[in-house]
C-alpha positions as CSV (number, residue, x, y, z in Angstrom):
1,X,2.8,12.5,-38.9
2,X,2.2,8.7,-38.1
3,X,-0.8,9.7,-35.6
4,X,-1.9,11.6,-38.4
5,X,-1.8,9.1,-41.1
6,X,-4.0,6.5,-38.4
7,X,-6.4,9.5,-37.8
8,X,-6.8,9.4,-41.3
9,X,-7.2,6.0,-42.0
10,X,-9.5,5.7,-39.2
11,X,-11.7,8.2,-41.0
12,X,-11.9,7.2,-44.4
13,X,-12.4,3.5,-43.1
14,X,-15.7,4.4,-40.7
15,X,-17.9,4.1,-42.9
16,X,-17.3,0.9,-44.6
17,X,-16.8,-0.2,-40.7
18,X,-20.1,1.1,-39.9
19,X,-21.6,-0.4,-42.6
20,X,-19.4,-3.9,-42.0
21,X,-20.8,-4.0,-38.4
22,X,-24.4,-3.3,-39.2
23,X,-24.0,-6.7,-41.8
24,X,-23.0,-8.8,-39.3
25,X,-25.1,-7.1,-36.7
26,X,-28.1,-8.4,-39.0
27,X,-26.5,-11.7,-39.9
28,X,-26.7,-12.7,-36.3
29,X,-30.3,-11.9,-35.6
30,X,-31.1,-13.8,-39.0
31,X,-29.2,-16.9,-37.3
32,X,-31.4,-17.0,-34.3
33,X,-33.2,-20.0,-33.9
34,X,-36.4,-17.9,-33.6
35,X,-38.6,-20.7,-31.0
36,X,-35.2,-22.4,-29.7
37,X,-33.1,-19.6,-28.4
38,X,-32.6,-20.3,-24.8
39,X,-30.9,-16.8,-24.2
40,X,-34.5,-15.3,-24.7
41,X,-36.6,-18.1,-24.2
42,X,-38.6,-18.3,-20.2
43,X,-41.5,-20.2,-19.1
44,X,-44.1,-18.9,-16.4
45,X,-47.2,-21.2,-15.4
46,X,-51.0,-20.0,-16.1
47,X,-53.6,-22.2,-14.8
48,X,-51.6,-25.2,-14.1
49,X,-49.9,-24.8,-17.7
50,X,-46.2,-24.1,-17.9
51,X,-46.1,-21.5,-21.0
52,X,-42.8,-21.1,-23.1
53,X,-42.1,-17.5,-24.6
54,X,-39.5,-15.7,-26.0
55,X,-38.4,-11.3,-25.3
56,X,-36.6,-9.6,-28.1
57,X,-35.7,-6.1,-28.6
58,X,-37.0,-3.0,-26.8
59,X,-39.6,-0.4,-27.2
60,X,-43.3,0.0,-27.3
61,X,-44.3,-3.9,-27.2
62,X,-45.4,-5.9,-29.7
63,X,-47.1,-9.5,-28.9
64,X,-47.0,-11.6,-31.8
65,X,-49.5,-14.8,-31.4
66,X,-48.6,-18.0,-34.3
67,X,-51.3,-20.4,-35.9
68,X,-52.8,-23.6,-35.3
69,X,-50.3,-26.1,-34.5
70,X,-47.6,-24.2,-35.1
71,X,-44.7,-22.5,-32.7
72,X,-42.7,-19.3,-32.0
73,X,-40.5,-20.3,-35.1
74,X,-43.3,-19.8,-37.8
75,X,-42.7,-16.3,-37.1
76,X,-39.8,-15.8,-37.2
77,X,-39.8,-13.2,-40.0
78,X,-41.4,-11.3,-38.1
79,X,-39.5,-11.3,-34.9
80,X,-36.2,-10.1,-36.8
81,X,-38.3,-7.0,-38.4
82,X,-40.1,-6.0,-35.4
83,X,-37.4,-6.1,-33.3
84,X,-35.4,-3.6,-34.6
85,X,-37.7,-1.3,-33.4
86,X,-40.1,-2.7,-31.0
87,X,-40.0,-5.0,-27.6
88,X,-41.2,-8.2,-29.4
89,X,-43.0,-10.9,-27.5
90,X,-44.0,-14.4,-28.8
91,X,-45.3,-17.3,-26.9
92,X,-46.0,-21.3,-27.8
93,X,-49.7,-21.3,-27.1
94,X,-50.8,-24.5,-25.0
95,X,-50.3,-27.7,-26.3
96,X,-48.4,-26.6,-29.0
97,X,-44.6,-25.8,-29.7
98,X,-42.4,-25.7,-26.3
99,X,-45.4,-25.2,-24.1
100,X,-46.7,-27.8,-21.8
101,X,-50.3,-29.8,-22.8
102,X,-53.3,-29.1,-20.7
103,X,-55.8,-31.7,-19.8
104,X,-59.4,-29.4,-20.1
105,X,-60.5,-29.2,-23.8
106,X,-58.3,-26.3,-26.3
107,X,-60.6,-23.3,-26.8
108,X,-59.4,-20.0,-28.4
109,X,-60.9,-17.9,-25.6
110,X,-58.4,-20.2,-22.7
111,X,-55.3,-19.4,-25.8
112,X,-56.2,-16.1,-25.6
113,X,-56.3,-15.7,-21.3
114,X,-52.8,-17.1,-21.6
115,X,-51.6,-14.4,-23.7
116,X,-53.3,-11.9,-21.1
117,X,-51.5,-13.7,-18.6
118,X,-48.5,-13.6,-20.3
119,X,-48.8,-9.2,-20.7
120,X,-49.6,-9.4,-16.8
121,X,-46.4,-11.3,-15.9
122,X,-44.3,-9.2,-18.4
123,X,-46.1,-5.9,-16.6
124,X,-45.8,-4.3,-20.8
125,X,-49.0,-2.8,-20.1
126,X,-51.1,-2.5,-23.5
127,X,-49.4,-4.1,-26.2
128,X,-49.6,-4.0,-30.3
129,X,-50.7,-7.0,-31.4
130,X,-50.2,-8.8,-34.6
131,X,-52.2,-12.2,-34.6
132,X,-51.8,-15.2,-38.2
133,X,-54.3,-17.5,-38.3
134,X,-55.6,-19.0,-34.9
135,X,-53.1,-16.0,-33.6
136,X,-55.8,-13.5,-35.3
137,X,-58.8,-15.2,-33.8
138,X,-57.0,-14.3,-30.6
139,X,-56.1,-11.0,-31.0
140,X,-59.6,-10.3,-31.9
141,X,-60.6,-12.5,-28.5
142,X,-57.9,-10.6,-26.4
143,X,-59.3,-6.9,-27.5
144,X,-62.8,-8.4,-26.6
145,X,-61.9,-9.6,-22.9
146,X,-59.4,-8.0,-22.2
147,X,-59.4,-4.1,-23.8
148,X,-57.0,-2.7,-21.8
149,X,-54.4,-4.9,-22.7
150,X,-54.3,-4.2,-26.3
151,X,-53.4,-0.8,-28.0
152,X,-53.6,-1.8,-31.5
153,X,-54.6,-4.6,-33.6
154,X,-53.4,-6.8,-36.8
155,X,-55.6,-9.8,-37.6
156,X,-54.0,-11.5,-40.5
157,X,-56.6,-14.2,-41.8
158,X,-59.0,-14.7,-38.9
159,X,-62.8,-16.7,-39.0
160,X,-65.0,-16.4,-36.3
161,X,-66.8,-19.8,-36.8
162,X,-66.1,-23.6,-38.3
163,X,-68.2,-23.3,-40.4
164,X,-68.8,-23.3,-44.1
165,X,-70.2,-19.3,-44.0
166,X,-66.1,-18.3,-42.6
167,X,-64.3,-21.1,-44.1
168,X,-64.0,-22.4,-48.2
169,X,-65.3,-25.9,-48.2
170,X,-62.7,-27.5,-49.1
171,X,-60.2,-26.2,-46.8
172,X,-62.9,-27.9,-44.0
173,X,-62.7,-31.4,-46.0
174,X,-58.8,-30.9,-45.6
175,X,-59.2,-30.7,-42.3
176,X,-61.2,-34.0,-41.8
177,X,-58.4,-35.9,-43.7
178,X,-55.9,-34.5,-41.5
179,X,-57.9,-35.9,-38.4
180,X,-58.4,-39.2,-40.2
181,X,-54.7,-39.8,-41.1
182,X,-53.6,-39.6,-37.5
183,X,-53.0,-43.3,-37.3
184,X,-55.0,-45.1,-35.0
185,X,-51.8,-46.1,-32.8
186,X,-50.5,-42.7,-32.7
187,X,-53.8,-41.2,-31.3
188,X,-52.5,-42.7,-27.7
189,X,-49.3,-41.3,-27.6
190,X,-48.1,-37.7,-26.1
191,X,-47.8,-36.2,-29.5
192,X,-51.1,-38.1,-31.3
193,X,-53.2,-36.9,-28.8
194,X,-51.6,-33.2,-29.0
195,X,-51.8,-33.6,-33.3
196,X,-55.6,-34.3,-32.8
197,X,-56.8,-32.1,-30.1
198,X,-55.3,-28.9,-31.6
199,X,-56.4,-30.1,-35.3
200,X,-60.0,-30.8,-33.8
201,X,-60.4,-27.7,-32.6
202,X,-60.5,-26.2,-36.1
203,X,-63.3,-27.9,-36.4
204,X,-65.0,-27.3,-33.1
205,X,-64.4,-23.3,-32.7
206,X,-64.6,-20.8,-32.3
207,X,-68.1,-19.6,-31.9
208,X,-67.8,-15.7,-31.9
209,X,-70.9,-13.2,-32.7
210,X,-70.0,-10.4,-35.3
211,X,-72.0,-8.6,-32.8
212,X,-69.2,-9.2,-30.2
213,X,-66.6,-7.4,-32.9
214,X,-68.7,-3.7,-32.6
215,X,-67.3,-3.6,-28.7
216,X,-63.4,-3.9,-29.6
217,X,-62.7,0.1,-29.2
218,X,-58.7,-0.6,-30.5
219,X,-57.9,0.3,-34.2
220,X,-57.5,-2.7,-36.1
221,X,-56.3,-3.9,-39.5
222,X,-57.8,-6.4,-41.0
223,X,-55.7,-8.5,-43.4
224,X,-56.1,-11.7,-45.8
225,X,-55.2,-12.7,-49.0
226,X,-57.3,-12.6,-52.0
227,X,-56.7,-16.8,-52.5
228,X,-57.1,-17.4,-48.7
229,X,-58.6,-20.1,-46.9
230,X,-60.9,-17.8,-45.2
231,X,-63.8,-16.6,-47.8
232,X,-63.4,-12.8,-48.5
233,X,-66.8,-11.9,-47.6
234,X,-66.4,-13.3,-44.2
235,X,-63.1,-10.9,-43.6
236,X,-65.1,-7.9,-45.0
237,X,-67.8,-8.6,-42.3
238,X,-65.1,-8.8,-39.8
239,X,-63.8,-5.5,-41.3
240,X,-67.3,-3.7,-41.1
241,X,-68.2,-4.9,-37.8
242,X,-65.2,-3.2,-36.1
243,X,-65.6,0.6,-35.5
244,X,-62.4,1.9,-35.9
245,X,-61.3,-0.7,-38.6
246,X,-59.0,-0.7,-41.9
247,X,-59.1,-3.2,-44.6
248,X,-56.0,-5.1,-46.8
249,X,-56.8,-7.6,-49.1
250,X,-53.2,-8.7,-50.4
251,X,-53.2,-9.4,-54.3
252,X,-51.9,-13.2,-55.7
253,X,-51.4,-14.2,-52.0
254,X,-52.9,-17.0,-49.7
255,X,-53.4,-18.0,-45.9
256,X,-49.5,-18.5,-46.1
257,X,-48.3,-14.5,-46.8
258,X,-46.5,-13.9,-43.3
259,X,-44.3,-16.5,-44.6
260,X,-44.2,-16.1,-48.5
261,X,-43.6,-12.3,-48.5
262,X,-42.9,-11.3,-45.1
263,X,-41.4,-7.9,-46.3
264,X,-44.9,-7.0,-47.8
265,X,-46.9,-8.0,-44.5
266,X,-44.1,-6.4,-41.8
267,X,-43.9,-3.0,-43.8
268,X,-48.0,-2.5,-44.1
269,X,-48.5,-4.0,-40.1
270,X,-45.7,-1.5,-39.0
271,X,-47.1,1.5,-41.1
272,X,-50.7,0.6,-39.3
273,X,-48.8,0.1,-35.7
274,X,-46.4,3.6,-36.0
275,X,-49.6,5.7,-37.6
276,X,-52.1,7.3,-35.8
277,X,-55.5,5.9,-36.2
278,X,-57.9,8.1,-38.3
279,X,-61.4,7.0,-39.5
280,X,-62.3,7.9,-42.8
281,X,-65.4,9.4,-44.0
282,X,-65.7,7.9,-47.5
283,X,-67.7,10.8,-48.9
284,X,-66.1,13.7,-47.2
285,X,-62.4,12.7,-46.7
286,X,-62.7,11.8,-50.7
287,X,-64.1,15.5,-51.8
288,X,-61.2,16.7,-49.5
289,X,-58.4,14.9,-51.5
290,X,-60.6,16.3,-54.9
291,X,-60.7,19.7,-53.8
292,X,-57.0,19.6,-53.3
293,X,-56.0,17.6,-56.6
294,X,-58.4,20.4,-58.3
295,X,-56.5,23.3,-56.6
296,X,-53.4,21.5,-57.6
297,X,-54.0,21.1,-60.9
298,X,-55.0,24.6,-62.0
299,X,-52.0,25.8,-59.7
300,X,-49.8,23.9,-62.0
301,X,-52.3,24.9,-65.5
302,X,-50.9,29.0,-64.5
């Protein structure tokens, strides 16, 4: 009778125990120092660079690739999400985060050999990739030179030039302050010279031909927000020079969405990453969905 009265217990407590377990399963990914986790943080050296990266999860891989200045930690949202399902991969790009400096000049297109580098080292073979900012510009710049390492593409607030026609003016007058406010002492130091060459190159590059876009042959999603610092036309070009493209345009959001509403971005990358790709035809595919709301709706009249 006592077995039986354990067995019992045992039973009617599994589920809350399940459900206990899978709290503070989640609660300890959350506490990750996403970017400063030395249980999944390695280094490997590309062209005399030693590269820091962090491996999370397993599954169909997933590189993620963070903006200008930034590190591994500014996505951090997006590590716990994909992880759950995916082999996530994340690396500090030269000169930036945990990675070492370089002495040649910082151009998106050496960022972007790292990360194919990086895929070669890990042997994932092609990898989803979901690029913010600089990140995007890469992702673009990795399905360009190197196709066969990319399966799909997310390119979250990408500009393929400096300039006024990709950028709103007064994000670019920003930037100059930036550059001017590096104190004049500081500009020597390790971390001046780091702040200035990384900032600088916002204003140098990149320098990439819309015509360049029509060769990626991965599916892509396009994303920005409708405040961004990119203009909207310039992210509909991108859109429309990509053959097998899709288009989001978040609503009340800016450049900063991957970390203002995470849940938003994660759930519409994952949908595009988990979907298989299929290009619309906006006159036929639409008289398809008509026919079939028409024979739906006299179904329903009878």
């Amino acid at each position: 009778m006592k077995r039986l009265l354990v067995l019992v217990v045992l039973a009617l407590s599994a589920p809350g125990l399940a459900v206990a377990q899978a709290r503070t399963a989640e609660a300890a990914t959350n506490a990750v120092k996403y970017g400063a986790n030395a249980a999944a943080g390695h280094t490997f050296t590309h062209n005399g660079v030693r590269l820091y990266y962090e491996v999370y999860g397993r599954g169909e891989p997933v590189l993620l690739v963070h903006g200008n200045g930034g590190s591994i930690a500014d996505l951090g949202a997006q590590i716990a999400y994909f992880r759950k399902r995916y082999k996530v991969i994340a690396m500090d790009s030269r000169d930036q985060g945990r990675s070492g400096d370089s002495a040649d000049k910082l151009t998106y297109e050496v960022m972007t050999d790292d990360l194919a580098a990086l895929l070669d080292h890990l042997k994932t073979g092609p990898a989803n990739v979901l690029g913010w900012s600089d990140g995007a510009i890469q992702a673009l710049l990795l399905a360009i030179r190197h196709p066969a390492k990319v399966k799909k593409i997310a390119a979250m607030a990408a500009n393929l030039n400096p300039t006024d026609d990709a950028l709103r003016p007064e994000v670019i007058a920003v930037i100059k302050s930036m550059i001017a406010a590096i104190p004049a002492a500081e500009k020597d130091t390790p971390q001046g010279r780091r702040q200035t060459k990384v900032t600088q190159l916002l204003l140098d590059e990149p320098h990439i031909e819309f015509k360049a876009l029509e060769a990626i042959s991965a599916a892509t999603l396009v994303l920005a927000g409708d405040h961004d610092v990119i203009k909207d036309e310039h992210t509909v070009a991108i859109y429309h020079h990509i053959p097998n493209s899709q288009l989001a345009i978040f609503p009340n959001a800016t450049h900063m969405l991957p970390f203002d509403d995470p849940a938003l971005l994660n759930a519409t990358v994952e949908r595009f990453f988990r979907t298989p790709f299929v290009k619309k035809d906006r006159i036929n595919d639409m008289f398809k969905s008509f026919e079939k709301m028409r024979a739906s709706s006299q179904g329903q009249a009878h």
